[in-house]
mmJSON file of the N, C-alpha and C atoms, coordinates in Angstrom:
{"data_MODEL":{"atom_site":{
"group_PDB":["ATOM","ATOM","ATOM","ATOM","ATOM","ATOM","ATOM","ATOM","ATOM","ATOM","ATOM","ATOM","ATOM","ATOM","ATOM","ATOM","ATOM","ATOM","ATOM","ATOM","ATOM","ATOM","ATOM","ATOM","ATOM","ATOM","ATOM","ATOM","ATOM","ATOM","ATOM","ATOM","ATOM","ATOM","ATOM","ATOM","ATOM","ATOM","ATOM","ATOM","ATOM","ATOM","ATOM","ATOM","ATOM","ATOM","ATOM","ATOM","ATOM","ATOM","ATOM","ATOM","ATOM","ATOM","ATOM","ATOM","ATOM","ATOM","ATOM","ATOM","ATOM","ATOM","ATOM","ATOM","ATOM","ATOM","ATOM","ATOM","ATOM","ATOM","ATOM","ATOM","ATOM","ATOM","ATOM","ATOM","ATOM","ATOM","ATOM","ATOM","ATOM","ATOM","ATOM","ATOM","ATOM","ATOM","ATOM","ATOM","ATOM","ATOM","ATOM","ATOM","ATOM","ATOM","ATOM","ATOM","ATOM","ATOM","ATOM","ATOM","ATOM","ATOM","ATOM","ATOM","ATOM","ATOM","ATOM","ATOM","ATOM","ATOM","ATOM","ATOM","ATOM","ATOM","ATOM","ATOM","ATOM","ATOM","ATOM","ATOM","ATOM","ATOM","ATOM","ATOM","ATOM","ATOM","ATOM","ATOM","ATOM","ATOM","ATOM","ATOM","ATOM","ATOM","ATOM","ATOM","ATOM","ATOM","ATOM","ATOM","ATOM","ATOM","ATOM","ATOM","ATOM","ATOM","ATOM","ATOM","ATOM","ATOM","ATOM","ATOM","ATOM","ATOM","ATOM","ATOM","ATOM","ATOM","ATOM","ATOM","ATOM","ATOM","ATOM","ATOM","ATOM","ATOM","ATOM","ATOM","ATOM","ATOM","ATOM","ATOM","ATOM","ATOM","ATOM","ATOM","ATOM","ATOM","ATOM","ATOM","ATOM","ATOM","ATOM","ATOM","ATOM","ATOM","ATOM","ATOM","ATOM","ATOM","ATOM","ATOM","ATOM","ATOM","ATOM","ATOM","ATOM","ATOM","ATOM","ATOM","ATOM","ATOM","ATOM","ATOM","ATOM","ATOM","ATOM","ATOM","ATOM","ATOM","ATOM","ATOM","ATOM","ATOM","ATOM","ATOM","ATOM","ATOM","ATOM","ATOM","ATOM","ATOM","ATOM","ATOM","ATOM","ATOM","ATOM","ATOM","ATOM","ATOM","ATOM","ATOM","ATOM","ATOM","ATOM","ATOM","ATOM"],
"id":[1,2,3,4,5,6,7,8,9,10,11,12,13,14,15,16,17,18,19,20,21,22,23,24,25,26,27,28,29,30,31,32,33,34,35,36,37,38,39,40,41,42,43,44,45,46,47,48,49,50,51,52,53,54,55,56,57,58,59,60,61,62,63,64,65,66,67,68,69,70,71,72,73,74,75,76,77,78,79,80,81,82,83,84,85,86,87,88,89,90,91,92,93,94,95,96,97,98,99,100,101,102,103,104,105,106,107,108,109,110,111,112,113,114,115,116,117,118,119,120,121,122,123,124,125,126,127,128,129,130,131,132,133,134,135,136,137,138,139,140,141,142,143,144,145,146,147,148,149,150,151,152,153,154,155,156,157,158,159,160,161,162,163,164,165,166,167,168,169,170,171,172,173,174,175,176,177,178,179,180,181,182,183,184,185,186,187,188,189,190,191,192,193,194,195,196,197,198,199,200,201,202,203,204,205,206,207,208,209,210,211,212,213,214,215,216,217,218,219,220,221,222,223,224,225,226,227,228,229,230,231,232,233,234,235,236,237],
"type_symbol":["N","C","C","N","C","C","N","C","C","N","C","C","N","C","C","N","C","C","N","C","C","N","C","C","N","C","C","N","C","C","N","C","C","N","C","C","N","C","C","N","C","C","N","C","C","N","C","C","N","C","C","N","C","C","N","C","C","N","C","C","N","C","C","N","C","C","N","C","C","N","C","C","N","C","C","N","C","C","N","C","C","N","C","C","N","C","C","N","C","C","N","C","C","N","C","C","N","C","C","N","C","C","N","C","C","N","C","C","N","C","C","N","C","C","N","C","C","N","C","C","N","C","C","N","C","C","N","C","C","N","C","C","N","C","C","N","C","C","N","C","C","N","C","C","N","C","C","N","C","C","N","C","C","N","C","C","N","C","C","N","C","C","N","C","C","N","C","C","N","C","C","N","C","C","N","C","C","N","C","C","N","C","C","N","C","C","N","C","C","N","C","C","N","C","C","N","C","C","N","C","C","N","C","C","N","C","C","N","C","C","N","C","C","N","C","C","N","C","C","N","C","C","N","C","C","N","C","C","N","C","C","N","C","C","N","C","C"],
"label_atom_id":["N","CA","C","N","CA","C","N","CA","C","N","CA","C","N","CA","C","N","CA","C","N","CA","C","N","CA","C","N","CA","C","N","CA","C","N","CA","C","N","CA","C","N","CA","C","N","CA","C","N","CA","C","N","CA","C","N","CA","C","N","CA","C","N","CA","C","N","CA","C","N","CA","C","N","CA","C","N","CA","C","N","CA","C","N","CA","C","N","CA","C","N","CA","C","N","CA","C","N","CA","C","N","CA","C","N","CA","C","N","CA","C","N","CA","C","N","CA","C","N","CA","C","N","CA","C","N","CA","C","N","CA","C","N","CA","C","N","CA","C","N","CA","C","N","CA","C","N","CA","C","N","CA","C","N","CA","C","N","CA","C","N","CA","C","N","CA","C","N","CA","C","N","CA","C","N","CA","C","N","CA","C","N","CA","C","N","CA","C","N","CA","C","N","CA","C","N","CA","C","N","CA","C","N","CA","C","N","CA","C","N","CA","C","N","CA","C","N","CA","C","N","CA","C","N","CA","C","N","CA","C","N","CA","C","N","CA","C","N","CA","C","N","CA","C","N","CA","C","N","CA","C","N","CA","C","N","CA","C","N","CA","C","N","CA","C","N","CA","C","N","CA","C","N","CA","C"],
"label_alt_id":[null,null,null,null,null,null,null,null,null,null,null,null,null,null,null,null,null,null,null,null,null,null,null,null,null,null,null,null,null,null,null,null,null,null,null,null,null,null,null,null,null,null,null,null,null,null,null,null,null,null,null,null,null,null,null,null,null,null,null,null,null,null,null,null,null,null,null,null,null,null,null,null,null,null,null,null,null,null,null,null,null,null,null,null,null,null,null,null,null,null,null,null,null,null,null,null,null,null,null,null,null,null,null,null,null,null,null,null,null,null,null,null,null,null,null,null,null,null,null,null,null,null,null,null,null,null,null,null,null,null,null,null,null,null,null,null,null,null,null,null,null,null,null,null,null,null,null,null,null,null,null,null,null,null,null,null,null,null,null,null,null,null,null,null,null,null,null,null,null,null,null,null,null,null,null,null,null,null,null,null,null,null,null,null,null,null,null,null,null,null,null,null,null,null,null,null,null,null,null,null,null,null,null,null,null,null,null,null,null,null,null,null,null,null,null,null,null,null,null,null,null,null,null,null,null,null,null,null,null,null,null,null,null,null,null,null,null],
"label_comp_id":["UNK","UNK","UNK","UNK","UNK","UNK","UNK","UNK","UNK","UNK","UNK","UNK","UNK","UNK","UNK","UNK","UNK","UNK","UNK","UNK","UNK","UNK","UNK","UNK","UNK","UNK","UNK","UNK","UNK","UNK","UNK","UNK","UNK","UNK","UNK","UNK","UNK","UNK","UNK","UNK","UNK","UNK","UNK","UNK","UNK","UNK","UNK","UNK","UNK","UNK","UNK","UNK","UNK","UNK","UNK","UNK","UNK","UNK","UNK","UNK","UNK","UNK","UNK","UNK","UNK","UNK","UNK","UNK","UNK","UNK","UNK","UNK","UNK","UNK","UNK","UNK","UNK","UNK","UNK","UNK","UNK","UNK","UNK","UNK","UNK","UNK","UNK","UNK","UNK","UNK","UNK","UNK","UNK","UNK","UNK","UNK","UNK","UNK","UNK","UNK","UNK","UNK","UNK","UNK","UNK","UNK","UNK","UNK","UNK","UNK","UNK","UNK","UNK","UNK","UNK","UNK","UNK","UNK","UNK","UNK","UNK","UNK","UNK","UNK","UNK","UNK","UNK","UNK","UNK","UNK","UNK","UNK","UNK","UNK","UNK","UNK","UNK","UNK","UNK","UNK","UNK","UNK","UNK","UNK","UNK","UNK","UNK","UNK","UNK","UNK","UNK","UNK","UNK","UNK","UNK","UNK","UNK","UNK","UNK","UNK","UNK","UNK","UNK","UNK","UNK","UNK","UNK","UNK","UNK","UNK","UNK","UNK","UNK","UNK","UNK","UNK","UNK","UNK","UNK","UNK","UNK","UNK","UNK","UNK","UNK","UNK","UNK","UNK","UNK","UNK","UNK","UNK","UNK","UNK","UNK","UNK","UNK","UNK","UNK","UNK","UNK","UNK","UNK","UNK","UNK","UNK","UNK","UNK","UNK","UNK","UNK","UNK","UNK","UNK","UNK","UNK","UNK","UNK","UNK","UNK","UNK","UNK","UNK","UNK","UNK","UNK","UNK","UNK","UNK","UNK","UNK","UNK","UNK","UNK","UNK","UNK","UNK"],
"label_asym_id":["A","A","A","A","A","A","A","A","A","A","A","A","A","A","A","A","A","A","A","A","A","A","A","A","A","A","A","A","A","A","A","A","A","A","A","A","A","A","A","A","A","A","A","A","A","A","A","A","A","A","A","A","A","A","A","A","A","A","A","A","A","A","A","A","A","A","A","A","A","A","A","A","A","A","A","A","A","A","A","A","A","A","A","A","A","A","A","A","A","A","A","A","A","A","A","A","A","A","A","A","A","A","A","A","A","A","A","A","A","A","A","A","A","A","A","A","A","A","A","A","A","A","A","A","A","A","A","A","A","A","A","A","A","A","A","A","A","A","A","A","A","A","A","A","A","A","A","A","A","A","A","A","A","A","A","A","A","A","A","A","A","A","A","A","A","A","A","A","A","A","A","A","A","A","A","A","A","A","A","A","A","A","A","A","A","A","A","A","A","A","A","A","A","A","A","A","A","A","A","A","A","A","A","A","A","A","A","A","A","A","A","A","A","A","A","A","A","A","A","A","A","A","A","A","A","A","A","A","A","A","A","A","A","A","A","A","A"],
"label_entity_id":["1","1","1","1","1","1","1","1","1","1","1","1","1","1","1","1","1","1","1","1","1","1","1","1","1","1","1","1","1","1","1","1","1","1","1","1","1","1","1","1","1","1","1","1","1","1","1","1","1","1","1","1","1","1","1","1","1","1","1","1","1","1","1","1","1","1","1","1","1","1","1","1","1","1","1","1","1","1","1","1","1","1","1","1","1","1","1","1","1","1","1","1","1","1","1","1","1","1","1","1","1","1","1","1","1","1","1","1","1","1","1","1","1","1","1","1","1","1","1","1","1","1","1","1","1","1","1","1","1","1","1","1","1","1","1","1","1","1","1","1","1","1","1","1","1","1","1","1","1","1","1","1","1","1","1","1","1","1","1","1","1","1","1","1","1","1","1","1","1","1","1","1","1","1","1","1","1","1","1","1","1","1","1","1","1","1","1","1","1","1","1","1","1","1","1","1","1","1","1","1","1","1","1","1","1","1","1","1","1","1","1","1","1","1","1","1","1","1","1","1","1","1","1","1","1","1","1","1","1","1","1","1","1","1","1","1","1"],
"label_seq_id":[1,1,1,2,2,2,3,3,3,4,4,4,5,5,5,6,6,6,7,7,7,8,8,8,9,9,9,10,10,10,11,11,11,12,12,12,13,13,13,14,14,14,15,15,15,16,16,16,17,17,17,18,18,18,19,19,19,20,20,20,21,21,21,22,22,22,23,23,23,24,24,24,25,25,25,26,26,26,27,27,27,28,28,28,29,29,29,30,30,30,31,31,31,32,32,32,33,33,33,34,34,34,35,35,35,36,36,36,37,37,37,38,38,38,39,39,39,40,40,40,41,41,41,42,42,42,43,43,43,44,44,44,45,45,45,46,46,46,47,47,47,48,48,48,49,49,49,50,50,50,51,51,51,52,52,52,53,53,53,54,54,54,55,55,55,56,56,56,57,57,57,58,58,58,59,59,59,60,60,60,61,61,61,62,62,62,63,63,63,64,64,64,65,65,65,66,66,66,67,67,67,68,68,68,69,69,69,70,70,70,71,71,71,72,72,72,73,73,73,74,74,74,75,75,75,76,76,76,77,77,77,78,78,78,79,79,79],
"pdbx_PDB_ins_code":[null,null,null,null,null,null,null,null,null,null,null,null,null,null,null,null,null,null,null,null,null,null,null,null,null,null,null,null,null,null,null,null,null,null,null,null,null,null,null,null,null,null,null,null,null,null,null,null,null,null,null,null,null,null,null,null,null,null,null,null,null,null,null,null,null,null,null,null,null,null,null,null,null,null,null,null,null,null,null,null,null,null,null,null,null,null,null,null,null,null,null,null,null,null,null,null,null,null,null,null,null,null,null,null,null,null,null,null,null,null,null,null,null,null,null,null,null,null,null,null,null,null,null,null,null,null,null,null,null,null,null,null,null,null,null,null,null,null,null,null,null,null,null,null,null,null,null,null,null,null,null,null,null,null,null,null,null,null,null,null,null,null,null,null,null,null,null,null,null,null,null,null,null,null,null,null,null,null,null,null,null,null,null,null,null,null,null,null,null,null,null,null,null,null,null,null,null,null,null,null,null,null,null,null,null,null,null,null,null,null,null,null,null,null,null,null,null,null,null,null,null,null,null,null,null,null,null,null,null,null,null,null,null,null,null,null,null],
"Cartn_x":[18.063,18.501,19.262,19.878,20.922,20.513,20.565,20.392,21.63,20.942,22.22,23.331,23.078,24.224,25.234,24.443,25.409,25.786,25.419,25.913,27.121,27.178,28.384,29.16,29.17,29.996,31.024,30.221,30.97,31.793,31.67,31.795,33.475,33.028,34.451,35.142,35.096,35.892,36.672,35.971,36.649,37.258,37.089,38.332,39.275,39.509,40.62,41.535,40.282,40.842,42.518,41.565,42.422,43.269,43.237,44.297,45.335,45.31,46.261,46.71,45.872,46.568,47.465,47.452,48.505,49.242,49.247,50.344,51.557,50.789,52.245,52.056,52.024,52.288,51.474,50.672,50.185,49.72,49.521,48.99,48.226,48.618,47.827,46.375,46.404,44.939,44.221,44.569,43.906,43.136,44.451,43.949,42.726,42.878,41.961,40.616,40.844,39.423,38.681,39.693,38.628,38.381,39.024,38.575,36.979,36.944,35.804,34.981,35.073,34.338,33.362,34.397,34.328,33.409,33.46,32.408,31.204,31.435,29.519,28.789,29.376,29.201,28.379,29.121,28.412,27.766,27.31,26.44,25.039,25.594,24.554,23.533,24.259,23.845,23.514,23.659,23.485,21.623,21.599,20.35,19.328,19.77,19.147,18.682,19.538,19.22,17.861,18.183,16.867,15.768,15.693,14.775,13.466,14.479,13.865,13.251,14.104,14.027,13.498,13.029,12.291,11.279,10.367,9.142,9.509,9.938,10.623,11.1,11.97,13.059,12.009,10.63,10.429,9.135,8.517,7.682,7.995,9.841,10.045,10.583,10.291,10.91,9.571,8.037,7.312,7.827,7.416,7.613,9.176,9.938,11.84,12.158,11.855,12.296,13.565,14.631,16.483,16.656,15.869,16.178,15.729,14.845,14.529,15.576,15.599,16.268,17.691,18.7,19.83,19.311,18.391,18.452,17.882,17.599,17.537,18.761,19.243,20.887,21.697,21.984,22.542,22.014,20.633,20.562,20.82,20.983,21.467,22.983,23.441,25.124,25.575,25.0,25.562,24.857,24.364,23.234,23.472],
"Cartn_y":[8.836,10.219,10.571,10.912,11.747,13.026,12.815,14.086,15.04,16.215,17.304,16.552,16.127,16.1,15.066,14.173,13.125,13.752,14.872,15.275,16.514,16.974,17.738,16.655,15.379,14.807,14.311,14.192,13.84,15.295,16.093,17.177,17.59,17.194,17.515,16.196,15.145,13.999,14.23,14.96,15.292,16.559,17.524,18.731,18.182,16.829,16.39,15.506,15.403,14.111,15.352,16.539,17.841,18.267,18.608,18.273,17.557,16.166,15.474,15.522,15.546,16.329,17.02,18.171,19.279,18.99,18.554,18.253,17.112,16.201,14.756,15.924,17.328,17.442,16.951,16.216,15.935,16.696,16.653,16.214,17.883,19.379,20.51,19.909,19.426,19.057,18.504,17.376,16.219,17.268,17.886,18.696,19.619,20.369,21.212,20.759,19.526,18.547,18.082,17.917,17.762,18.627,19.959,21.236,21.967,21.588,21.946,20.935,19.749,18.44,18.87,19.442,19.612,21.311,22.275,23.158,22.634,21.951,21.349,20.791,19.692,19.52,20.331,21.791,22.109,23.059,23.721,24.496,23.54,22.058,21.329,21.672,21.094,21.062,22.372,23.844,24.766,24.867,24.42,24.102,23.424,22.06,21.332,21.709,22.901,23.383,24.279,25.062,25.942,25.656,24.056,23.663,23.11,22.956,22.228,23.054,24.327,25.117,26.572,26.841,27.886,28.551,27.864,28.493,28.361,27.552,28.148,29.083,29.521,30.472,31.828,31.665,32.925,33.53,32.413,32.199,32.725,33.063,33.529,35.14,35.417,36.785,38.005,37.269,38.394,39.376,40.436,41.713,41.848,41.149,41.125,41.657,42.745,43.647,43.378,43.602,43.045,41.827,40.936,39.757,39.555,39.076,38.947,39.46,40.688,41.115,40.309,40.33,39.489,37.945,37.434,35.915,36.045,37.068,36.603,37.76,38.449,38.826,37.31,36.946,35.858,34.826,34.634,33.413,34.228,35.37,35.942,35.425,36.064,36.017,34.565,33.152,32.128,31.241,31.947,31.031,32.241],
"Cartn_z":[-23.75,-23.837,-22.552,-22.794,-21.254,-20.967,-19.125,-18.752,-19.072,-18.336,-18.506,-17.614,-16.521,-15.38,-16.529,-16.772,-17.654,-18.824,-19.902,-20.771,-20.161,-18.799,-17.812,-18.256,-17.757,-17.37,-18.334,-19.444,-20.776,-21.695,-21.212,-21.518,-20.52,-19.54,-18.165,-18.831,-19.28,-19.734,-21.252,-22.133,-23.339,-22.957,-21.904,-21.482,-21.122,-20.32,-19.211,-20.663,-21.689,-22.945,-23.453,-23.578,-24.536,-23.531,-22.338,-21.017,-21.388,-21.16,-21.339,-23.059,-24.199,-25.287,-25.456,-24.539,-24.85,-23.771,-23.041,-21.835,-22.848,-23.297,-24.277,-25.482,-25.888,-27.188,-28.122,-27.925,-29.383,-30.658,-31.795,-32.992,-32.785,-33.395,-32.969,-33.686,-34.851,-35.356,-34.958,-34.381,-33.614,-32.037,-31.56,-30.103,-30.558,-31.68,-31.893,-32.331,-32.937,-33.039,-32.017,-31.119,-29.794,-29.135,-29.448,-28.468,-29.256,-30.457,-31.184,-31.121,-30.604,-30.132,-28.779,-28.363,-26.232,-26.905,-27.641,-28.07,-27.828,-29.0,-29.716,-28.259,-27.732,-26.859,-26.034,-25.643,-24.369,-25.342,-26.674,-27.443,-27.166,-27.519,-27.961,-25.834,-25.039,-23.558,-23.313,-23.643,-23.445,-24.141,-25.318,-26.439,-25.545,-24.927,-24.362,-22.996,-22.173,-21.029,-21.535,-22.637,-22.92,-23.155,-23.9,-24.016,-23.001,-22.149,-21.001,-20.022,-20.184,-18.891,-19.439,-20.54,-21.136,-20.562,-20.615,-19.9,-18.484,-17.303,-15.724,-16.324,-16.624,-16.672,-17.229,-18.07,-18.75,-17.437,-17.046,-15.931,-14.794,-14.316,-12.95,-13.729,-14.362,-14.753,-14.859,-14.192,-13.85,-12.972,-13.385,-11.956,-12.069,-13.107,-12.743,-14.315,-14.721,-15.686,-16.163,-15.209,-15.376,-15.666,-14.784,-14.748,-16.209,-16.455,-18.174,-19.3,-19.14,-20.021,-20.034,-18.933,-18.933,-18.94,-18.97,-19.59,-20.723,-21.672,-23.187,-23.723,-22.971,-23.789,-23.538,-22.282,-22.906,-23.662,-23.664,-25.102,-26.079,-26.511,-27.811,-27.606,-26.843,-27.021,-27.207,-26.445,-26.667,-27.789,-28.437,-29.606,-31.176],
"occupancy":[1.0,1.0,1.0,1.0,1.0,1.0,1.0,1.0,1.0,1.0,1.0,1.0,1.0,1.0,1.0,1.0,1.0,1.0,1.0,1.0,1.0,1.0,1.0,1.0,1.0,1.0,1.0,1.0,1.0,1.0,1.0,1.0,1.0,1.0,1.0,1.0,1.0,1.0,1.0,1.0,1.0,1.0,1.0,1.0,1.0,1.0,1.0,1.0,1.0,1.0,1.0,1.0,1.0,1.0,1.0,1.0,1.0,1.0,1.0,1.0,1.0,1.0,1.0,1.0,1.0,1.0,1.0,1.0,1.0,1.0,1.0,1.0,1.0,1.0,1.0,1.0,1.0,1.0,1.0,1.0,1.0,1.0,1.0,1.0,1.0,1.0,1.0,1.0,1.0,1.0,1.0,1.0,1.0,1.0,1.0,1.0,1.0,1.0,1.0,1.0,1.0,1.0,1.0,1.0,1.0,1.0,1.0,1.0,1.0,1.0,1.0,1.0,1.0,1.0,1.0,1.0,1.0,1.0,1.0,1.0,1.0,1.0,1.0,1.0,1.0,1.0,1.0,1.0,1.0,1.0,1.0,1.0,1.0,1.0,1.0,1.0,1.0,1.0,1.0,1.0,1.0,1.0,1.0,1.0,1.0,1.0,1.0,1.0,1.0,1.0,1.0,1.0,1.0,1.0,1.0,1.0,1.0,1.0,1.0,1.0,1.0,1.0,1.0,1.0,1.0,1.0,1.0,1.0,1.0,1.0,1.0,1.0,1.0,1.0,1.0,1.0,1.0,1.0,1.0,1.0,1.0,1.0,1.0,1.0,1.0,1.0,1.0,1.0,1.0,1.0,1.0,1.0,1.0,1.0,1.0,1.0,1.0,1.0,1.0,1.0,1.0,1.0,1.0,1.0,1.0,1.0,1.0,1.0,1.0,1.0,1.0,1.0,1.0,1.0,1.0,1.0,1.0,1.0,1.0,1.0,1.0,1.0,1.0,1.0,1.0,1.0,1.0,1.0,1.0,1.0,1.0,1.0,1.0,1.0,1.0,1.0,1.0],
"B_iso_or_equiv":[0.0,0.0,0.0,0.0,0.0,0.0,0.0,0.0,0.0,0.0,0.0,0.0,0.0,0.0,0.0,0.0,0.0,0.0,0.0,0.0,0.0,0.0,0.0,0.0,0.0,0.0,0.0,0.0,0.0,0.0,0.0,0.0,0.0,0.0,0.0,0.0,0.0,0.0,0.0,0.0,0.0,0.0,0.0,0.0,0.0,0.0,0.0,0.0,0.0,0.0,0.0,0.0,0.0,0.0,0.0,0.0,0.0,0.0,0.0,0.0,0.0,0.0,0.0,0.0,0.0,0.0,0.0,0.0,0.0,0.0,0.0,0.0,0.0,0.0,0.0,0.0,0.0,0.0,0.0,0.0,0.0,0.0,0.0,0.0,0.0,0.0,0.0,0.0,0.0,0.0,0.0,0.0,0.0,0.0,0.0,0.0,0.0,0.0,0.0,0.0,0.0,0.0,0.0,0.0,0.0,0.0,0.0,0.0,0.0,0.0,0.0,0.0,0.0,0.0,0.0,0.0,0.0,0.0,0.0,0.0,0.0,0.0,0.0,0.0,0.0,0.0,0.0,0.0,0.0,0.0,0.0,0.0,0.0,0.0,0.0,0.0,0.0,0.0,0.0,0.0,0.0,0.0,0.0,0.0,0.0,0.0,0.0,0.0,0.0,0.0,0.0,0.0,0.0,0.0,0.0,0.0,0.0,0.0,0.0,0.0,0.0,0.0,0.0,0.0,0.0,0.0,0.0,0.0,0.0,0.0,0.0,0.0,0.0,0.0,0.0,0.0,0.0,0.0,0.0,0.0,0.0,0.0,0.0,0.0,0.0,0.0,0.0,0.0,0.0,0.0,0.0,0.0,0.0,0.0,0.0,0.0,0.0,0.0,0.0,0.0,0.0,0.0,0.0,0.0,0.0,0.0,0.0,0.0,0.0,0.0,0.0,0.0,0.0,0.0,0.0,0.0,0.0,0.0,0.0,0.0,0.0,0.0,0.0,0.0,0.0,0.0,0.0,0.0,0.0,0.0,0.0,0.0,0.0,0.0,0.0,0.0,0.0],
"pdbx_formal_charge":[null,null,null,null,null,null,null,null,null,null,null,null,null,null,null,null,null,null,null,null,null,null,null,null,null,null,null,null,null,null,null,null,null,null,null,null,null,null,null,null,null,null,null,null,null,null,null,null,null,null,null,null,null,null,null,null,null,null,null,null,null,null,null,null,null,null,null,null,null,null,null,null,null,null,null,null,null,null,null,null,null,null,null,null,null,null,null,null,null,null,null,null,null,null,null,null,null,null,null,null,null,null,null,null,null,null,null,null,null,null,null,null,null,null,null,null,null,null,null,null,null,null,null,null,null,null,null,null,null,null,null,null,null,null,null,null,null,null,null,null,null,null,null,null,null,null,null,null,null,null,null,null,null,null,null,null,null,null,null,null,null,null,null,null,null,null,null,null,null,null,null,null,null,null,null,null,null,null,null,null,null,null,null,null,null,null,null,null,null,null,null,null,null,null,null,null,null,null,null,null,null,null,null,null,null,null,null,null,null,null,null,null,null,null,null,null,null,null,null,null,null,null,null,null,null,null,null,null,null,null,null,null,null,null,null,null,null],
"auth_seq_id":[1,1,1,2,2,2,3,3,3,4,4,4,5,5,5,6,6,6,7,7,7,8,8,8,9,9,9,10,10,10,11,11,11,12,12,12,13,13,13,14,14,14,15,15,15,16,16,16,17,17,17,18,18,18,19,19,19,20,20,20,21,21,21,22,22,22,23,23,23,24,24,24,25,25,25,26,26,26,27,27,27,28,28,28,29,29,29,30,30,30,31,31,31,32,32,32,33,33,33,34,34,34,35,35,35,36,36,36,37,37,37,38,38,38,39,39,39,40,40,40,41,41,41,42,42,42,43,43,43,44,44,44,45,45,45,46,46,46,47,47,47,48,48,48,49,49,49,50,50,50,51,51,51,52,52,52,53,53,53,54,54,54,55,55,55,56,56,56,57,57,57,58,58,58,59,59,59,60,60,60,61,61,61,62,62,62,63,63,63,64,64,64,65,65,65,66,66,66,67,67,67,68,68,68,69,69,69,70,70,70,71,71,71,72,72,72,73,73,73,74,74,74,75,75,75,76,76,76,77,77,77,78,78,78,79,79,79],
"auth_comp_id":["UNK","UNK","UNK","UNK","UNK","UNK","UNK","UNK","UNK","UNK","UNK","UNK","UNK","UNK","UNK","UNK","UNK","UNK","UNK","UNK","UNK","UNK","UNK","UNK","UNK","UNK","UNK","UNK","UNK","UNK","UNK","UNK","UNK","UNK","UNK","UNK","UNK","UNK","UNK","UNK","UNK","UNK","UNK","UNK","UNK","UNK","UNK","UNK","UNK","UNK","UNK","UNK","UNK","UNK","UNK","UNK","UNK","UNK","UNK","UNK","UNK","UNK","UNK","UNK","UNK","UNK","UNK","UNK","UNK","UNK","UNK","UNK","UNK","UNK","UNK","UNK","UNK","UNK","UNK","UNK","UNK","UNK","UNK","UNK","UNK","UNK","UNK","UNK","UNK","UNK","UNK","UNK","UNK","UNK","UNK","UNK","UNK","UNK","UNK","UNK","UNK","UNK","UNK","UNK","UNK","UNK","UNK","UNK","UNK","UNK","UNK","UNK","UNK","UNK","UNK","UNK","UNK","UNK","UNK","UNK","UNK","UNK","UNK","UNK","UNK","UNK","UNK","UNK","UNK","UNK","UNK","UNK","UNK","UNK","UNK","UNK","UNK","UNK","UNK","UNK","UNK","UNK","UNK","UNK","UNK","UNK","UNK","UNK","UNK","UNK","UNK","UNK","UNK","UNK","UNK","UNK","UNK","UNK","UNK","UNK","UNK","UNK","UNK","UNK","UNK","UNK","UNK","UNK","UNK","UNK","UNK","UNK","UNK","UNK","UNK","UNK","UNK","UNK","UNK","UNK","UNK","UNK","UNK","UNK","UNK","UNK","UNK","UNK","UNK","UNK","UNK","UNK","UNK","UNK","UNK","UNK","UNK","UNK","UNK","UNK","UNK","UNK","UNK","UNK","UNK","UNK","UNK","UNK","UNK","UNK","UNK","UNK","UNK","UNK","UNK","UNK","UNK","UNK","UNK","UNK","UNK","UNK","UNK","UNK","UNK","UNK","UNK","UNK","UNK","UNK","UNK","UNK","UNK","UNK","UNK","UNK","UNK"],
"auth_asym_id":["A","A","A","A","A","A","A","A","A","A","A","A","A","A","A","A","A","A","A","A","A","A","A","A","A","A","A","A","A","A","A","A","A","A","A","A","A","A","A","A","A","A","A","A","A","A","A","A","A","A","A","A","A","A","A","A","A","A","A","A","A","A","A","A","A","A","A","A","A","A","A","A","A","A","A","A","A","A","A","A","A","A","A","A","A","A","A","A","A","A","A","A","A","A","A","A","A","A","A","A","A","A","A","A","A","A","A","A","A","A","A","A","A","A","A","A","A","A","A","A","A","A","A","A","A","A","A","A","A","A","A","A","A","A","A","A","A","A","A","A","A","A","A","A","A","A","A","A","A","A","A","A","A","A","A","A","A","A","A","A","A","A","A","A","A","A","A","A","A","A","A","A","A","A","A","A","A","A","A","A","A","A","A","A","A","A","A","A","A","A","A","A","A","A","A","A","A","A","A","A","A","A","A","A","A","A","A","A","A","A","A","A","A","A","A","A","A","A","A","A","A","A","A","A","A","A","A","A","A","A","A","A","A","A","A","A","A"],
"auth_atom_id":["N","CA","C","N","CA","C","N","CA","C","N","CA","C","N","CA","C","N","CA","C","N","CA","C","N","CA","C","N","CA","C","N","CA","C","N","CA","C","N","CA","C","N","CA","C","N","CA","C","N","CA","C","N","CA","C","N","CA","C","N","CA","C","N","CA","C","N","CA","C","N","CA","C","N","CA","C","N","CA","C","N","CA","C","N","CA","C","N","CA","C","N","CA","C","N","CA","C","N","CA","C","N","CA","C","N","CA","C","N","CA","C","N","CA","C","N","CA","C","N","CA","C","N","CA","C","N","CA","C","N","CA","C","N","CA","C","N","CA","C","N","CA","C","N","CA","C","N","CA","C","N","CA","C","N","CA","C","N","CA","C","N","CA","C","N","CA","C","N","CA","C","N","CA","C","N","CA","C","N","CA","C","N","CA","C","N","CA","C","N","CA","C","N","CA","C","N","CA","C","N","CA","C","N","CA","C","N","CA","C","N","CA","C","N","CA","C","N","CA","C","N","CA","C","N","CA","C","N","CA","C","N","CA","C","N","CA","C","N","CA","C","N","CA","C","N","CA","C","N","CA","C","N","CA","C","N","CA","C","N","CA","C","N","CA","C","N","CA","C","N","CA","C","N","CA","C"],
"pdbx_PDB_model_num":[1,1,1,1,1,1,1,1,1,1,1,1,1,1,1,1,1,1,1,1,1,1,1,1,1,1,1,1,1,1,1,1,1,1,1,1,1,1,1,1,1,1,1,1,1,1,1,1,1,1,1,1,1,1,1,1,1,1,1,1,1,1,1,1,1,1,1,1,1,1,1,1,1,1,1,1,1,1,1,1,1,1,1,1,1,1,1,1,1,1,1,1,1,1,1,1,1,1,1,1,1,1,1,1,1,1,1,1,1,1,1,1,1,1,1,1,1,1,1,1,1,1,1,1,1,1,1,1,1,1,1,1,1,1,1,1,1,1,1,1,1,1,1,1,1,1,1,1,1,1,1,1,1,1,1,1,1,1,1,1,1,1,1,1,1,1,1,1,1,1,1,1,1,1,1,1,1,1,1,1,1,1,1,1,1,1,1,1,1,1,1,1,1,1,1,1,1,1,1,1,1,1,1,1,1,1,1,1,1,1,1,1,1,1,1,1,1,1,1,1,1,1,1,1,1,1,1,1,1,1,1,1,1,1,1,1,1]
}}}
């Protein structure tokens, strides 16, 4: 299984892939397949950050009223 740092990394390698895509022109379908590739990607790593990091993340939000609230508006907004 890959960590996050290694699922970054594959993630910064299929942006630089769609980079050089639209730089030679290529194929709009083909570019847009990998720009919805390079999505899933970081939905999927975004999934996998929560999973991991759920309870830290729900655990430091005693006594932090704001704080809580803005880390489960954004898991609404990106999920």
């Amino acid at each position: 299984m890959k960590t996050q740092a290694q699922l970054i990394q594959n993630i910064i390698g299929q942006l630089q892939g769609v980079i050089k895509m639209i730089d030679e022109d290529k194929n709009c379908f083909e570019t847009l397949t990998q720009m919805k590739a390079s999505k899933s990607a970081l939905v999927s790593l975004i999934n996998k950050f929560l999973q991991e990091n759920f309870v830290k993340c729900i655990s430091s939000c005693k006594d932090q009223d704001q704080v809580c609230k803005k880390f489960f508006t954004e898991i609404l907004k990106n999920n």
